[in-house]
Structure formats: C-alpha cells, structure tokens
C-alpha positions in Angstrom: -2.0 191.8 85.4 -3.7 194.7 87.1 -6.4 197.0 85.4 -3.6 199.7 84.5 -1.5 197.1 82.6 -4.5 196.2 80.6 -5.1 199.4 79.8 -2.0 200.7 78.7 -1.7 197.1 76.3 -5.3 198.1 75.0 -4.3 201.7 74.1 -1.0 200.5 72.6 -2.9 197.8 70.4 -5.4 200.5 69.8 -2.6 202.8 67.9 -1.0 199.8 66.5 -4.8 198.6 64.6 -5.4 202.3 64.0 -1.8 202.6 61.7 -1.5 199.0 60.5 -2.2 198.4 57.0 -3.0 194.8 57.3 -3.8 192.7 60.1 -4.5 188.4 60.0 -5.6 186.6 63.0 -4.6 182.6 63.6 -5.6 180.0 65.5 -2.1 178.5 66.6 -3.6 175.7 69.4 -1.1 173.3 69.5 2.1 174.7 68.4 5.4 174.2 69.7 7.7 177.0 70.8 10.2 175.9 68.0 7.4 176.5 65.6 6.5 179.7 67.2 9.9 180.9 67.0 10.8 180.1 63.2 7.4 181.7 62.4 8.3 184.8 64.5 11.7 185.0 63.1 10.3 184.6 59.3 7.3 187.5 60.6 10.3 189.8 61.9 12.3 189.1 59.1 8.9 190.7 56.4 8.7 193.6 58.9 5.7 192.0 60.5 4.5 192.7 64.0 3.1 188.9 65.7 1.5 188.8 69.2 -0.9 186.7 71.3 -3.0 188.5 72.7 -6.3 188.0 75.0 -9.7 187.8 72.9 -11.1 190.3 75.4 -7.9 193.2 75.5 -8.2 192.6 71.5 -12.1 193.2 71.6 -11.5 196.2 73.2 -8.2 197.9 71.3 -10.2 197.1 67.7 -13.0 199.4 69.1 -13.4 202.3 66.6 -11.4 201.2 64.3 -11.2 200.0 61.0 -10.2 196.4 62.4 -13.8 195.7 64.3 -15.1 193.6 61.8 -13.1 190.8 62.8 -14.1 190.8 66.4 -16.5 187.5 65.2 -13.4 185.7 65.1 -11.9 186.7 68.8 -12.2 183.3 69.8 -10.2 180.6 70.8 -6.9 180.7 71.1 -6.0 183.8 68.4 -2.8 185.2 67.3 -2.3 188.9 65.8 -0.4 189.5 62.8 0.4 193.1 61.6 1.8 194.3 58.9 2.7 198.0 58.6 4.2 198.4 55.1 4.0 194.9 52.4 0.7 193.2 53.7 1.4 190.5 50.6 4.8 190.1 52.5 3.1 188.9 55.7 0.4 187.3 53.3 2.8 184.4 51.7 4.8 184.3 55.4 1.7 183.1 56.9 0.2 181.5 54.4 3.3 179.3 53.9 3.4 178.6 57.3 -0.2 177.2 57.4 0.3 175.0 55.0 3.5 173.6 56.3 2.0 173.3 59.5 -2.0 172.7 59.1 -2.7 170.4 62.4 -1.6 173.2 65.1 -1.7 177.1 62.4 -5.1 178.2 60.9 -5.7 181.0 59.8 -8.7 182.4 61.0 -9.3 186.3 58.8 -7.9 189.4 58.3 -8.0 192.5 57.1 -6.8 194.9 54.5 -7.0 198.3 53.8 -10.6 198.4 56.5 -12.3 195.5 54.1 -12.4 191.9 55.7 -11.4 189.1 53.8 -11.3 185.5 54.1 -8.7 183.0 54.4 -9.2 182.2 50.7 -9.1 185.7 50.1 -5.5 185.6 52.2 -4.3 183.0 50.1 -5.0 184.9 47.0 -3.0 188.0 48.5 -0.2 185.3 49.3 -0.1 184.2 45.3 0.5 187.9 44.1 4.4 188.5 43.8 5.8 190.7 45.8 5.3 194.4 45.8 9.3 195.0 44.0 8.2 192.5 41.1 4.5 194.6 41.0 6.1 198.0 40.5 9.0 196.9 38.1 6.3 195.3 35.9 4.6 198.6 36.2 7.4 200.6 35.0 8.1 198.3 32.2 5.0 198.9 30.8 4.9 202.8 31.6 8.8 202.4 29.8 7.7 200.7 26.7 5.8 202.8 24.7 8.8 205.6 25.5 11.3 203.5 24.7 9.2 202.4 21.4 8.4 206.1 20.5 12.1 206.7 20.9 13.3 203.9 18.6 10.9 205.0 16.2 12.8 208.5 16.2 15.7 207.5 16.0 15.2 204.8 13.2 14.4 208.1 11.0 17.6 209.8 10.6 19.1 206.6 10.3 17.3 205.3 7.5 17.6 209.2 6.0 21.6 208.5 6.5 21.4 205.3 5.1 19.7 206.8 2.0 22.3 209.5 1.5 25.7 206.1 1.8 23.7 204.6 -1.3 23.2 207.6 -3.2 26.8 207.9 -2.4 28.1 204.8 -3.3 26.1 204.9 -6.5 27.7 208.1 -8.1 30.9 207.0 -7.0 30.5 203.7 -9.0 29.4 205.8 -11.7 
C-alpha cells in the first residue's frame, strides 16, 4: 500500500474514532474465517462497524482523540470494534463471542463515552439489558406515580357515587 493509501485509511479511521461512541479492541490470533464471518455478520447485524487494522495506521488515526488511551494495547494482532449508536449492543455481541470462542478471541479494552475500561468492565456493559428494556423500565417508573395519582382521582367520584346508590337504596327500602 503506498503512503497516500495509508493516509487516506488514517484520516478515515480518524473521523470514524472521532464520532464513535464506543470502541473495543480484540486480539483474534487464530481464528478461522468461518469464525470471522459469523462474528462479522452478528457485529453488522447490532449496527457495529469491525475491522483489522495495522497497530501503527491505528496509532496514528486515535491521535487527538478521545480513543488514545488505548494505544497501550496496539499490539499484536488487534481487531477494531465500533459502535456508533447501542455500545451495550456491540458489548454482549463481543462478549458472547469471547466466551464461545476463548482459545483464538480476547478481548483486549475499549472505550466508552472517552473513559477506558477493562475487559471486566466490558463484560459488565455486556450484562446490562439492552437500551429498549432500559428506557421502558424508565418510563414505567416516570408512568407510575401518574397513573397512581390518576386512580386516586378517579376513585373519588366513584366512591362519592357509590355513596349517593346507598343512600338511594336506603329510602327506597324505607
């Protein structure tokens, strides 16, 4: 590949760091290209973005950004996970597929929102549910004390109805 090539990859990577919300690295030494293609598929199908890249074209697109503090792990072999919109999505994708496949996938770091975390700490992100399930639970809780104050409401006129049917059916019996 010829200096321009590299260049136009480093500035495109560059971007792609900049605007990603997430971003894992993996060690994948010793994978097959069935494996590599089931775990592109399920990557593609969580909106993820994977690529192998060069330690030194990555070392030089983190530059400036947010992403820098993983350049400690440029080593070996690495792998480059981004995630654009769910990073818990690409979390449990890659965190599944480690487990399934420990001998030839490690995870190596990532990070999230510009703060480095671990593998553990990726494992953690991979045990949340997913962002749908977060924000229904959140709006069952911001619903229940409106749905409560409105049952409260309307339990008033219906008790003062009730009320009125046995005064009712008292001075009719009388």
């Amino acid at each position: 590949m010829n200096r321009e090539g590299k260049q136009q990859i480093i500035t495109e990577l560059h971007d792609k760091l900049k605007t990603a919300k997430a971003v894992f690295l993996a060690d994948f030494r010793g994978m097959d290209v069935e494996q590599a293609n089931a775990l592109r598929s399920e990557l593609r199908n969580a909106s993820v973005e994977y690529r192998v890249i060069k330690n030194t074209l990555l070392e030089l697109a983190s530059r400036e950004t947010d992403k820098q503090s993983l350049s400690s792990h440029y080593t070996g072999p690495t792998a480059v996970a981004l995630s654009y919109d769910d990073p818990v999505a690409a979390a449990k994708v890659l965190s599944k597929f480690a487990k399934g496949n420990q001998s030839v996938f490690k995870l190596k770091a990532g990070v999230l929102s510009g703060k480095a975390i671990s593998v553990s700490d990726i494992q953690s992100l991979a045990d949340l549910p997913s962002r749908e399930v977060l924000i229904a639970k959140l709006l069952g809780t911001m619903n229940a004390p409106v749905a409560s104050f409105v049952g409260t409401l309307a339990a008033v006129p219906g008790s003062f109805v009730r009320a009125l049917d046995a005064i009712r059916a008292q001075k009719q019996g009388n």
